[in-house]
C-alpha positions, 0 to 999 in steps of 0.5 A, spaced: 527 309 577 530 302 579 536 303 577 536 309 582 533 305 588 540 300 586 544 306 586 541 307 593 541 301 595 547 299 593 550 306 598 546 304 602 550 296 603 556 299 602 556 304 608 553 298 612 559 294 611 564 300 611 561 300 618 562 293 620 568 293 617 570 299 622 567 295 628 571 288 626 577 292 626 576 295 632 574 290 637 580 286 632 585 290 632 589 286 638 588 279 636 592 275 633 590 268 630 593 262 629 593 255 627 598 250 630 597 242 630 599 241 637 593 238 639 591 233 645 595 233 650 600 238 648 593 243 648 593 246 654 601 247 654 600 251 648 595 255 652 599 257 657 604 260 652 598 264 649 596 266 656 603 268 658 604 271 651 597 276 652 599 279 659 605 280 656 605 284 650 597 286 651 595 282 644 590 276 644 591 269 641 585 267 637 586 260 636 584 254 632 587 248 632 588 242 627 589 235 626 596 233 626 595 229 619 589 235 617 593 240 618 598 238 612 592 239 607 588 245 610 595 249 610 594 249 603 588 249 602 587 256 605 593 258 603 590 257 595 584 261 598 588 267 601 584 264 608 591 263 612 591 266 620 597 271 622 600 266 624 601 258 623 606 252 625 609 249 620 615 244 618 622 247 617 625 245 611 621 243 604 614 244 607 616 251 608 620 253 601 613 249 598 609 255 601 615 261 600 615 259 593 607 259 592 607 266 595 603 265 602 608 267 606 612 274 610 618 275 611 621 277 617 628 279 617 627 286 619 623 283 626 629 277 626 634 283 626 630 288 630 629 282 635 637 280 635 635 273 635 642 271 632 643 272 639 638 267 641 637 262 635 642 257 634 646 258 628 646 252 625 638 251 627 637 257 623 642 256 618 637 249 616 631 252 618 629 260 617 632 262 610 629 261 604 631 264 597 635 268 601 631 270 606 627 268 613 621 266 614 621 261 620 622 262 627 624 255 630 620 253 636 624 247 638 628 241 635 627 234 635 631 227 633 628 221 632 633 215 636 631 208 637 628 208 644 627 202 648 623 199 654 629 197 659 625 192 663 624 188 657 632 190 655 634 188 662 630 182 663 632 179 656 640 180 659 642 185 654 645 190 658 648 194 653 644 197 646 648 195 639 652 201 635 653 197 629 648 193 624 651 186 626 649 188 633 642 190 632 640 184 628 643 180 634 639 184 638 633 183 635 635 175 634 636 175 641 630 178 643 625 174 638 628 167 641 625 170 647 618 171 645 619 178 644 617 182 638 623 186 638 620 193 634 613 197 634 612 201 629 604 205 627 604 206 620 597 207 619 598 215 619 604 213 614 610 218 616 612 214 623 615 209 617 619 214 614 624 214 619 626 207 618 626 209 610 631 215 613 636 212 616 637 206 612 638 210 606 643 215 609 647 209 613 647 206 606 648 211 601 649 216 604 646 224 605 649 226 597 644 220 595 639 222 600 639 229 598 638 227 591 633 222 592 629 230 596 630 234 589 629 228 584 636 227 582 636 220 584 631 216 582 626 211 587 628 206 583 635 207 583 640 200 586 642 205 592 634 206 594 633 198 593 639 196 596 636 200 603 629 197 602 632 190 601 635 191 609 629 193 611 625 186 607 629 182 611 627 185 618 620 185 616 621 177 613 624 176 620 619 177 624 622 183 628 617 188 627 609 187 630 604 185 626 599 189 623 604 195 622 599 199 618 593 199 623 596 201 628 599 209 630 604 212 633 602 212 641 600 204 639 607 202 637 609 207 644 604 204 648 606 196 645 613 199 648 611 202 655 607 195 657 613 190 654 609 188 648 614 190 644 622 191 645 623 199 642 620 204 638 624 209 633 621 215 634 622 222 635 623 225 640 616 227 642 615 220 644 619 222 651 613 227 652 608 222 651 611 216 655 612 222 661 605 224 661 603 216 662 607 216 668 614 213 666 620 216 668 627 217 663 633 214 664 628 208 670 623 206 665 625 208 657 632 209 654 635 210 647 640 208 642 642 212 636 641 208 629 646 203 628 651 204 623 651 200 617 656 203 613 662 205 616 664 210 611 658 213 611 658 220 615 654 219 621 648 223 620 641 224 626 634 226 623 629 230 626 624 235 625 624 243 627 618 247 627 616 253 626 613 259 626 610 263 621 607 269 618 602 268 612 602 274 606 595 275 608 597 277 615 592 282 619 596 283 625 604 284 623 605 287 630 601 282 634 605 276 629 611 278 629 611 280 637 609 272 638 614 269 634 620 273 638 617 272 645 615 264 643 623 262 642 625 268 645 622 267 653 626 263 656 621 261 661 616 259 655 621 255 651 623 251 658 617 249 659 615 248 652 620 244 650 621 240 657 612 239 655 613 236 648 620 232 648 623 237 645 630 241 645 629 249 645 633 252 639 635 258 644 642 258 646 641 261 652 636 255 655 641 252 661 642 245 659 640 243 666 632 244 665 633 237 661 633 231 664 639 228 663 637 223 657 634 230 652 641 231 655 644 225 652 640 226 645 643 234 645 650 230 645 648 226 639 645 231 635 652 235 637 656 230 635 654 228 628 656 230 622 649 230 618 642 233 620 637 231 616 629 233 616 625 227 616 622 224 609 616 229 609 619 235 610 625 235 606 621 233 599 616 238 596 609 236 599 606 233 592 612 227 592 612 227 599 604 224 599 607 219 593 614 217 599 608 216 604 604 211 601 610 207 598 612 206 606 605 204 607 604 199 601 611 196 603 609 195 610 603 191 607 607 187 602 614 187 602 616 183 598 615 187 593 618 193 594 622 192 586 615 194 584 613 199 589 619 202 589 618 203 580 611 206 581 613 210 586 618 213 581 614 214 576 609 218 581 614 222 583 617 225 577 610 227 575 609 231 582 616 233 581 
């Protein structure tokens, strides 16, 4: 007799939720969710995009964004509990391979194909960034480099007219800036990856890529004489003052702020800064500029670095056709990438965006990037996430006593090779 009444009950249950389930899936069938980490002033451009997306296809985004440093653990998370949205942005390059290889996402060849976005995306863009184990899985939003950008009031009234191309003229400029009362460099380490652009290009402007690219895949050891040879440069600009105090306390926007208002000389930092800058009221080209890294090795290729991001669909997707129709309309629609990019400090990845929608320094950053003979993602995107922690803190640790990187750098060895 109970066993019948839990029969029943269970019947009963089922059919309930069979029907809840119908419902769900009813009033669902046209929503497309989605994770991003574009947050604050970028959350309503975003918006727009979602808008423009909805009356254009008849699907609704459902949003749910995250903090930029949030969002790089809780991907993971929910890709371990098989939670992930239909769709998420996520950072080209070894963050991307991270999650192809755990399985938690789809391929989108067939869409790239049908979509005929071989005629869209740049090639080398989707050479670097779409393909993993052979296949593609990443639709790129747009691009970013990251250069040296400057306050040219504070260059101007210092009397340096024109920005150093060499390493003996950037260690000349942040003397000359320094003797004046200026603090030559901002840089906001507290949430650790603004540092890792410094660690980036003196290892590529010393070493070189081949040895950069070894340092990603654990080939090259941290504590190898090439690495300490670059972080020994980076000692003697922090021992000679060149960088503003309290590095480790400070963010991003607050080495870019110290900028703006001529506390500070320069920033390096990527392109997104320019997004900022704008959106507080300074003009390109009037109030700010930039410079690329200086060379430090002439033998070394020139080589720019940056970030792509992208578009993702998980393996658990709900809604393929509503995914993948978002993917192709967001680097597809010119209108959207225009003001997409021209609202982020970004370039587009669309071939077919008229380069006078940029103003004319994004202009200068395309020739560049073009020009360069190497493009690397940035330190956390290009080393697999558990040895990308290990770099992040190393950065920190160094800013916090530089004198001993030796040591940093071998503990730093001894954890990256066990999260390799």
């Amino acid at each position: 007799m109970k066993a019948t009444i839990i029969r029943r009950g269970m019947a009963t249950l089922t059919g309930m939720l069979a029907s809840v389930f119908l419902m769900v899936g009813t009033a669902s069938a046209s929503e497309v969710t989605i994770s991003h980490y574009f947050s604050g002033p970028f959350t309503s451009v975003m918006q727009d995009v979602f808008n423009d997306y909805n009356a254009a296809t008849g699907f609704t985004m459902k949003d749910s964004p995250v903090g930029h440093e949030d969002f790089k653990t809780d991907i993971l998370v929910r890709g371990a509990s098989d939670s992930l949205p239909d769709v998420f942005s996520y950072w080209a390059g070894a963050r991307v391979q991270f999650v192809v290889d755990s399985g938690d996402l789809s391929p989108i060849d067939d869409m790239w194909n049908r979509d005929g976005l071989d005629n869209v995306v740049a090639k080398a863009i989707a050479d670097s960034a779409t393909l993993y184990n052979g296949q593609r899985y990443l639709v790129p939003m747009q691009f970013h480099y990251a250069g040296m950008f400057f306050n040219k009031k504070v260059m101007a009234d210092a009397g340096v007219m024109e920005m150093p191309t060499d390493w003996d003229g950037f260690l000349a400029l942040c003397e000359n800036l320094k003797g004046q009362g200026i603090t030559p460099i901002a840089l906001g380490s507290m949430n650790r990856w603004p540092a890792q652009f410094w660690f980036d290009y003196l290892i590529l402007n010393t070493a070189g890529p081949d040895v950069r690219a070894g340092l990603m895949d654990g080939s090259v050891a941290y504590d190898a004489p090439e690495i300490a040879d670059a972080m020994s440069i980076w000692k003697d600009l922090v021992d000679a003052g060149y960088f503003a105090e309290n590095a480790n306390a400070q963010t991003w926007t607050d080495a870019s702020d110290k900028v703006a208002k001529g506390e500070a000389a320069m920033t390096l930092m990527g392109t997104w800064i320019t997004g900022y800058w704008n959106g507080l009221g300074l003009e390109p080209d009037v109030d700010y500029d930039f410079f690329p890294f200086p060379t430090i090795n002439a033998d070394a290729p020139v080589s720019v670095v940056g970030p792509i991001d992208g578009l993702v669909i998980s393996a658990n997707v709900q809604n393929m056709e509503g995914a993948e129709a978002f993917l192709s309309f967001f680097v597809s629609d010119l209108d959207t990438q225009v003001n997409w990019t021209n609202a982020v400090g970004a370039v587009s990845a669309n071939v077919n965006v008229d380069p006078s929608v940029y103003n004319a320094l994004i202009n200068r950053v395309i020739s560049t990037v073009g020009d360069a003979e190497n493009f690397a993602f940035n330190y956390d995107l290009a080393t697999p996430p558990p040895v990308a922690e290990v770099g992040l803190s190393m950065f920190q640790e160094f800013m916090e006593n530089p004198d001993d990187y030796e040591g940093i750098l071998a503990r730093a060895q001894e954890s990256a090779q066990a999260a390799f």
